[in-house]
Chimera marker file (.cmm) of the C-alpha trace (Angstrom):
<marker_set name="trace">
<marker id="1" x="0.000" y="0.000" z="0.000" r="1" g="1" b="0" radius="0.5"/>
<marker id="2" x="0.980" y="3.757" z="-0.721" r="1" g="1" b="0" radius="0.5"/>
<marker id="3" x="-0.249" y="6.643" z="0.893" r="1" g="1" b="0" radius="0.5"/>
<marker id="4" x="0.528" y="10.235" z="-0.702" r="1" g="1" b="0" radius="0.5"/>
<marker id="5" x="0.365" y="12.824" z="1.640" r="1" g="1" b="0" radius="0.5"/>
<marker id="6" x="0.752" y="15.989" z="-0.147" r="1" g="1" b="0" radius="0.5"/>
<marker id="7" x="1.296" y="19.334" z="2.455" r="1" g="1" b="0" radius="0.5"/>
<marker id="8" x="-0.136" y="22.530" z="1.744" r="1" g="1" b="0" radius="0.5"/>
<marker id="9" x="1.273" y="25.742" z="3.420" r="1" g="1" b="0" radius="0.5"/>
<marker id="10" x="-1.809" y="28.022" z="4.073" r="1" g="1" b="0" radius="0.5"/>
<marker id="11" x="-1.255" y="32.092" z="3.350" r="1" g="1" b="0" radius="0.5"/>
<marker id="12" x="-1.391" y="33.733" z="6.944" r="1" g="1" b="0" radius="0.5"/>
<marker id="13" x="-5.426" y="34.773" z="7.292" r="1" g="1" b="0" radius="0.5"/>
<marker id="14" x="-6.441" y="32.573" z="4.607" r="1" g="1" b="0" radius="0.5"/>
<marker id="15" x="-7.546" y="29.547" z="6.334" r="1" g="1" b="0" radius="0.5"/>
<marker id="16" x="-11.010" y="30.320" z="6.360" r="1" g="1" b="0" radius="0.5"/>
<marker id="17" x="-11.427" y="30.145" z="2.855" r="1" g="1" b="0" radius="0.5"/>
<marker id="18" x="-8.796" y="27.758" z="2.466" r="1" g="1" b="0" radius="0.5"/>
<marker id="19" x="-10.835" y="24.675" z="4.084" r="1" g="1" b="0" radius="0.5"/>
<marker id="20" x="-13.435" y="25.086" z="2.274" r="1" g="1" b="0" radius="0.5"/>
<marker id="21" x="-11.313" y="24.760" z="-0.990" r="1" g="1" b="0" radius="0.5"/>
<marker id="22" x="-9.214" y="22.145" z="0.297" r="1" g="1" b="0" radius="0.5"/>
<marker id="23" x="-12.516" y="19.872" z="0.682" r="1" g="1" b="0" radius="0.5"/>
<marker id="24" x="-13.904" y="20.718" z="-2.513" r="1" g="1" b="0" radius="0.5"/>
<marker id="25" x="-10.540" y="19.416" z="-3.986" r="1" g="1" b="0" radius="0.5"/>
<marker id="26" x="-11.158" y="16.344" z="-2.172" r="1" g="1" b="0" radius="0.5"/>
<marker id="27" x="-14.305" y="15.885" z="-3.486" r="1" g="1" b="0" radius="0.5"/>
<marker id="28" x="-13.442" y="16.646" z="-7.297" r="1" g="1" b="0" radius="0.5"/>
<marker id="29" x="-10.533" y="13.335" z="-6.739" r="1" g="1" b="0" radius="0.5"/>
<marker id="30" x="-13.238" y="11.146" z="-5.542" r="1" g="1" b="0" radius="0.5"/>
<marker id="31" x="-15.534" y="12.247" z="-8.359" r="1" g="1" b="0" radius="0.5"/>
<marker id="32" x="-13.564" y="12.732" z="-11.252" r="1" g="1" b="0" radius="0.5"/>
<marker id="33" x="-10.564" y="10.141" z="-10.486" r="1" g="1" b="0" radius="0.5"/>
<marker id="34" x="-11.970" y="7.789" z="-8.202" r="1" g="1" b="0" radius="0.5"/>
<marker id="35" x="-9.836" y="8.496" z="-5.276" r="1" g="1" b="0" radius="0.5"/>
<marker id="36" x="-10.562" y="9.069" z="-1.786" r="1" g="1" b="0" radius="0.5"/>
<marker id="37" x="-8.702" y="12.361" z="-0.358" r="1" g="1" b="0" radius="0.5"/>
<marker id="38" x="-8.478" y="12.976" z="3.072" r="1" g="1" b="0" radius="0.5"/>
<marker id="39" x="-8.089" y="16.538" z="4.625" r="1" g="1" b="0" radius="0.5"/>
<marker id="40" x="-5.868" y="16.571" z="7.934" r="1" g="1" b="0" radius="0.5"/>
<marker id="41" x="-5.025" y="19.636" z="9.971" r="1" g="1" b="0" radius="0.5"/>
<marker id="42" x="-1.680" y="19.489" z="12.076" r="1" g="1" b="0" radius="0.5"/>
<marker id="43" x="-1.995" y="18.583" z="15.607" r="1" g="1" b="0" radius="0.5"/>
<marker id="44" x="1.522" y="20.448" z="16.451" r="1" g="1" b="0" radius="0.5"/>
<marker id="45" x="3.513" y="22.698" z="14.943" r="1" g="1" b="0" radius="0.5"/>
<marker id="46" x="2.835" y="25.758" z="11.776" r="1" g="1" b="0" radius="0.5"/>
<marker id="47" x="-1.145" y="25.292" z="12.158" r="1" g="1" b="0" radius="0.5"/>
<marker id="48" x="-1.165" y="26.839" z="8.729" r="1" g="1" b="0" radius="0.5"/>
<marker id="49" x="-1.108" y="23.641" z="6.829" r="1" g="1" b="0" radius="0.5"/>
<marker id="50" x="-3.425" y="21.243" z="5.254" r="1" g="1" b="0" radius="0.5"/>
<marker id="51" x="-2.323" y="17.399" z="4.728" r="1" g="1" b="0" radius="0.5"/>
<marker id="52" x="-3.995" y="15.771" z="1.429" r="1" g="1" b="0" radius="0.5"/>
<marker id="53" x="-3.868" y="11.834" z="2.323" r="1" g="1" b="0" radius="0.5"/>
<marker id="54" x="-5.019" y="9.490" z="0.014" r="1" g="1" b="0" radius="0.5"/>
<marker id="55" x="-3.802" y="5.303" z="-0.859" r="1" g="1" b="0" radius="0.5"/>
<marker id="56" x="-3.383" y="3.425" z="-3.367" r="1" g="1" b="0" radius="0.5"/>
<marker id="57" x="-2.533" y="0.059" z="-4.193" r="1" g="1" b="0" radius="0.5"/>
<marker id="58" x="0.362" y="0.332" z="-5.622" r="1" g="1" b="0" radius="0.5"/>
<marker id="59" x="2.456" y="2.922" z="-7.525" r="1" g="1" b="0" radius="0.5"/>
<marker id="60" x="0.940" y="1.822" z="-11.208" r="1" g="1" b="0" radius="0.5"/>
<marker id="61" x="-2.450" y="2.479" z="-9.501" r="1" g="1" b="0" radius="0.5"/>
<marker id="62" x="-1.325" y="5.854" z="-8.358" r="1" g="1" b="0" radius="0.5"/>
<marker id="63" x="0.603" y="6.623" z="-11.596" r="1" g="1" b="0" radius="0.5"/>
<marker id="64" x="-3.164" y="5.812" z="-13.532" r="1" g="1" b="0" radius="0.5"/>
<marker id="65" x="-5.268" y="7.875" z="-11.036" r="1" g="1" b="0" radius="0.5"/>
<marker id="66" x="-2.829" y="10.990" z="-11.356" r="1" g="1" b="0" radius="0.5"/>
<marker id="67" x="-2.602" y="10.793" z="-15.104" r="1" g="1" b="0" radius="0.5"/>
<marker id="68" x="-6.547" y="11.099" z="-15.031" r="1" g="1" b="0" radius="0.5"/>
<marker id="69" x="-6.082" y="14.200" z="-12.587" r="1" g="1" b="0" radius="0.5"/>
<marker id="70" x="-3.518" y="15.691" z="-15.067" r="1" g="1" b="0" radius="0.5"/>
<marker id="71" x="-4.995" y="15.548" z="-18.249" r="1" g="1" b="0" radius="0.5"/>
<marker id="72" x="-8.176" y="17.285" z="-16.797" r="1" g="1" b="0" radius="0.5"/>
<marker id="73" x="-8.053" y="21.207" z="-17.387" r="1" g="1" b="0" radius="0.5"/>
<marker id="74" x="-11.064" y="21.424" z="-14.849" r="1" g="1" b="0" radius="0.5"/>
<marker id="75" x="-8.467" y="19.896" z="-11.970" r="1" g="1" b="0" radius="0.5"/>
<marker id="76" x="-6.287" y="22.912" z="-12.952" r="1" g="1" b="0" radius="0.5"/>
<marker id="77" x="-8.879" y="25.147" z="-12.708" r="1" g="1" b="0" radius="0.5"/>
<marker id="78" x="-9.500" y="24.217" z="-9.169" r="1" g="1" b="0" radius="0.5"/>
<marker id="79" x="-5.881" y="24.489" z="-8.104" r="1" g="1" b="0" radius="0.5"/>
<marker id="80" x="-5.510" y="27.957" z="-9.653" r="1" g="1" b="0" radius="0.5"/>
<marker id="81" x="-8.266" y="28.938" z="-7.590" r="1" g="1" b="0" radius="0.5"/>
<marker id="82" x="-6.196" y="28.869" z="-4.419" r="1" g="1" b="0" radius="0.5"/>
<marker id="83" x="-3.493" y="31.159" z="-5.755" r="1" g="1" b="0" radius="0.5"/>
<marker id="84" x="-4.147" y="33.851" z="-2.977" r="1" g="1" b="0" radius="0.5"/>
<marker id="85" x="-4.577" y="30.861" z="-0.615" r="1" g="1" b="0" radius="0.5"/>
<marker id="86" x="-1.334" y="28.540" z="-0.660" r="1" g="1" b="0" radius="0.5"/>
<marker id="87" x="2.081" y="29.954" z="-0.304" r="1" g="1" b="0" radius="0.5"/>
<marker id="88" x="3.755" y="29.189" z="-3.645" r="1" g="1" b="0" radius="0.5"/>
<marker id="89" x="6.717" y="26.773" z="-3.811" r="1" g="1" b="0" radius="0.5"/>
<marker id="90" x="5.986" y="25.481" z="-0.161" r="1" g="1" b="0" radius="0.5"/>
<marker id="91" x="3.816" y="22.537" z="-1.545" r="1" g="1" b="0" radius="0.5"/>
<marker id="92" x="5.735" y="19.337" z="-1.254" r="1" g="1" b="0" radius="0.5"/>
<marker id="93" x="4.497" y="15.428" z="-1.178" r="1" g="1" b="0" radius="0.5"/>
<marker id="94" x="5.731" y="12.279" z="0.805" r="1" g="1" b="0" radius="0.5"/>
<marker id="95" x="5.440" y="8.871" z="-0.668" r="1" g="1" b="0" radius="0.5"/>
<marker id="96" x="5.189" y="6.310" z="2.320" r="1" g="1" b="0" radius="0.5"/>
<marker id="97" x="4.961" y="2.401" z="1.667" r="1" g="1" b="0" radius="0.5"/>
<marker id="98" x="3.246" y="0.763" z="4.120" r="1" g="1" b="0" radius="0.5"/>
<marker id="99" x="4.758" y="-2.208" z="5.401" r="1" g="1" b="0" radius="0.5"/>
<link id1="1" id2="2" r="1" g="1" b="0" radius="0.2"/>
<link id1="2" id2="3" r="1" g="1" b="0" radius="0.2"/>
<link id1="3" id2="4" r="1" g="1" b="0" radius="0.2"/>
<link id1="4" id2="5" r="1" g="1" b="0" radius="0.2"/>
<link id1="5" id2="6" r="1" g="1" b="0" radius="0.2"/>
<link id1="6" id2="7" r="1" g="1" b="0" radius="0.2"/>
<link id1="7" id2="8" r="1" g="1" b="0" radius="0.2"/>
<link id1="8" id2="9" r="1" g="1" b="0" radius="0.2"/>
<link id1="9" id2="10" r="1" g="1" b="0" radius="0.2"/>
<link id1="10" id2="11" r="1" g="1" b="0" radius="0.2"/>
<link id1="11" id2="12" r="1" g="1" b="0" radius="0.2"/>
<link id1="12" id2="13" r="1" g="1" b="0" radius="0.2"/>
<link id1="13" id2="14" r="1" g="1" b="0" radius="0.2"/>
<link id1="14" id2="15" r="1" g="1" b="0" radius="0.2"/>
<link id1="15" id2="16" r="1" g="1" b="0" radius="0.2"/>
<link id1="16" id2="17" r="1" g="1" b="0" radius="0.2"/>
<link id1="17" id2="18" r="1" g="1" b="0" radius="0.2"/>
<link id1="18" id2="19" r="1" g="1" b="0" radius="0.2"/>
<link id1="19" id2="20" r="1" g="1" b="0" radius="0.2"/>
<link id1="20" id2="21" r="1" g="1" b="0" radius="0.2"/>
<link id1="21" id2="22" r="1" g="1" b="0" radius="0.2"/>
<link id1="22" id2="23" r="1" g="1" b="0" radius="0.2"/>
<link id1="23" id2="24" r="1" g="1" b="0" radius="0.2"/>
<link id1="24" id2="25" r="1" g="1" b="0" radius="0.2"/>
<link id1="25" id2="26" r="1" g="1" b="0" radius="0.2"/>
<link id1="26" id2="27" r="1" g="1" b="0" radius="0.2"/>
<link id1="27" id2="28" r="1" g="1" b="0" radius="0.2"/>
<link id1="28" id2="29" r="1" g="1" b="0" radius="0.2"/>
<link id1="29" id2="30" r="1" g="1" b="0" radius="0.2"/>
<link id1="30" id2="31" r="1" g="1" b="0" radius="0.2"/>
<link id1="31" id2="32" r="1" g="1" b="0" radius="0.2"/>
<link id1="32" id2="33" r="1" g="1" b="0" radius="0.2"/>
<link id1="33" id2="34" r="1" g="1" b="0" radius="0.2"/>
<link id1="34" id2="35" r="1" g="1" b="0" radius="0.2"/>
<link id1="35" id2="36" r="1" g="1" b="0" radius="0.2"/>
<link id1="36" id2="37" r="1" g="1" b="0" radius="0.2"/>
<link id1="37" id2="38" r="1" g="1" b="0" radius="0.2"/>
<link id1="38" id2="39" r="1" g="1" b="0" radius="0.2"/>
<link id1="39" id2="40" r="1" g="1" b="0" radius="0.2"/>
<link id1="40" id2="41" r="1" g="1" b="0" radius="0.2"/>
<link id1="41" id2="42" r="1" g="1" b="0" radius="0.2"/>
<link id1="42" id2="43" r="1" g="1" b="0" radius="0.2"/>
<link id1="43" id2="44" r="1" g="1" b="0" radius="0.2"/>
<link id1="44" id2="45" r="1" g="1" b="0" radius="0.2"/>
<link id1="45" id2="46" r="1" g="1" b="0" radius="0.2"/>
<link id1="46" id2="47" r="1" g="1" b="0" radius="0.2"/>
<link id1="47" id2="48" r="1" g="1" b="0" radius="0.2"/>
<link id1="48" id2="49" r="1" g="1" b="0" radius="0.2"/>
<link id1="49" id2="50" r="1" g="1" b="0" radius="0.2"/>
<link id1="50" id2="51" r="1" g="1" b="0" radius="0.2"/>
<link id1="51" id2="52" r="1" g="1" b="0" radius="0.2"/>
<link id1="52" id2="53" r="1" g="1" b="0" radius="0.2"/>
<link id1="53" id2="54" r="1" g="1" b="0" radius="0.2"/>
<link id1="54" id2="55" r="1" g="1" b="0" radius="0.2"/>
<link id1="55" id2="56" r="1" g="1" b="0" radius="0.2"/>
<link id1="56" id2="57" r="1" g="1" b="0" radius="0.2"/>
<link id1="57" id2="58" r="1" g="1" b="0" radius="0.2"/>
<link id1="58" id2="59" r="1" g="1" b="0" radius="0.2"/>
<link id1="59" id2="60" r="1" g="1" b="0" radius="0.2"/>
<link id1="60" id2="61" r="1" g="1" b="0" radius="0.2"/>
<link id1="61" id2="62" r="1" g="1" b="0" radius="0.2"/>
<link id1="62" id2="63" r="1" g="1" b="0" radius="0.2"/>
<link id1="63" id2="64" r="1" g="1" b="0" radius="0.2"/>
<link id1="64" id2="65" r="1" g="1" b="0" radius="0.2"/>
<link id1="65" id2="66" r="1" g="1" b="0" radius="0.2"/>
<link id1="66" id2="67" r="1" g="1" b="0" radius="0.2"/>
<link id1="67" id2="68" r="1" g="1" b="0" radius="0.2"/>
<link id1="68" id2="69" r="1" g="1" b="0" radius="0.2"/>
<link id1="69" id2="70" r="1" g="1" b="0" radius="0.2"/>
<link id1="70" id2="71" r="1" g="1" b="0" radius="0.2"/>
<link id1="71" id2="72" r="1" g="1" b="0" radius="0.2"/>
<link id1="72" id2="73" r="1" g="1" b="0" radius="0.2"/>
<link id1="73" id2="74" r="1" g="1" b="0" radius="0.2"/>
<link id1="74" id2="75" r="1" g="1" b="0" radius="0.2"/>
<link id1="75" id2="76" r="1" g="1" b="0" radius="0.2"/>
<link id1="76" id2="77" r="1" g="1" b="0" radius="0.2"/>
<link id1="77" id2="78" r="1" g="1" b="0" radius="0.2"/>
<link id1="78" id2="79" r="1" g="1" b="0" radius="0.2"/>
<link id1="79" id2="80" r="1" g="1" b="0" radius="0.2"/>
<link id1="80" id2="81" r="1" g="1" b="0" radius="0.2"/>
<link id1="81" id2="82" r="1" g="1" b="0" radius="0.2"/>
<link id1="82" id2="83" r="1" g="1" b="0" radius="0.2"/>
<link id1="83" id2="84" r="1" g="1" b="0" radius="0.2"/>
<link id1="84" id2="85" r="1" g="1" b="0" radius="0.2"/>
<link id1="85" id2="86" r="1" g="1" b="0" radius="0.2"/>
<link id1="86" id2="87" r="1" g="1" b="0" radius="0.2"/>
<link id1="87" id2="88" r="1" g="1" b="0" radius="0.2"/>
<link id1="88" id2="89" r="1" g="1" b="0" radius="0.2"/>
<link id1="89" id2="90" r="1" g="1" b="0" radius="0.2"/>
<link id1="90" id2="91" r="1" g="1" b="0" radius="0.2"/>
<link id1="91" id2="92" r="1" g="1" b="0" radius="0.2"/>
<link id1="92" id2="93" r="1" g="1" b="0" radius="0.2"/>
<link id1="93" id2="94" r="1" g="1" b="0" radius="0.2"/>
<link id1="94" id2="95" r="1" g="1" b="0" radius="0.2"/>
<link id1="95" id2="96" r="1" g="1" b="0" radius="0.2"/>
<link id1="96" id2="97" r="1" g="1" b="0" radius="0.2"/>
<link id1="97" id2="98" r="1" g="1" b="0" radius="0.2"/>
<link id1="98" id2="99" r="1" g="1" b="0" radius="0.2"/>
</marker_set>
């Protein structure tokens, strides 16, 4: 199993509307790619980040699901959206196999 968890640092005064985004992005995966995204919040720490957590099988199944999530210009769309929300260049993700 392999769970993504992408980080997301929030623009200070931005969270408000940066939830609601962040769940709306989870909801276009599950829709349009099949995936389930999890939101997390950090328990310690800069509390201006959001954790996207999702799993997959295996890395062919995440390579398929992110090459539907690539080719869609509507996906795009909703991350351009945030612009004024994340701080650019701060994004990063973590590949974890479970063992």
């Amino acid at each position: 199993m392999i769970t993504q968890i992408r980080v997301v640092h929030i623009a200070a005064g931005k969270a408000g509307a940066a939830f609601p985004w962040a769940k709306e992005v989870c909801e276009y995966c599950k829709s349009k790619a099949g995936i389930e995204v999890k939101l997390g919040l950090p328990i310690g720490g800069n509390p201006n980040r959001l954790f996207f957590i999702s799993q997959y099988e295996n890395l062919t199944s995440l390579e398929k699901i992110w090459g539907k999530l690539l080719a869609d210009p509507q996906y795009f769309a909703l991350l351009a959206r945030a612009s004024d929300l994340v701080i650019g260049g701060t994004t990063h993700d973590d590949l974890v196999q479970t063992m």
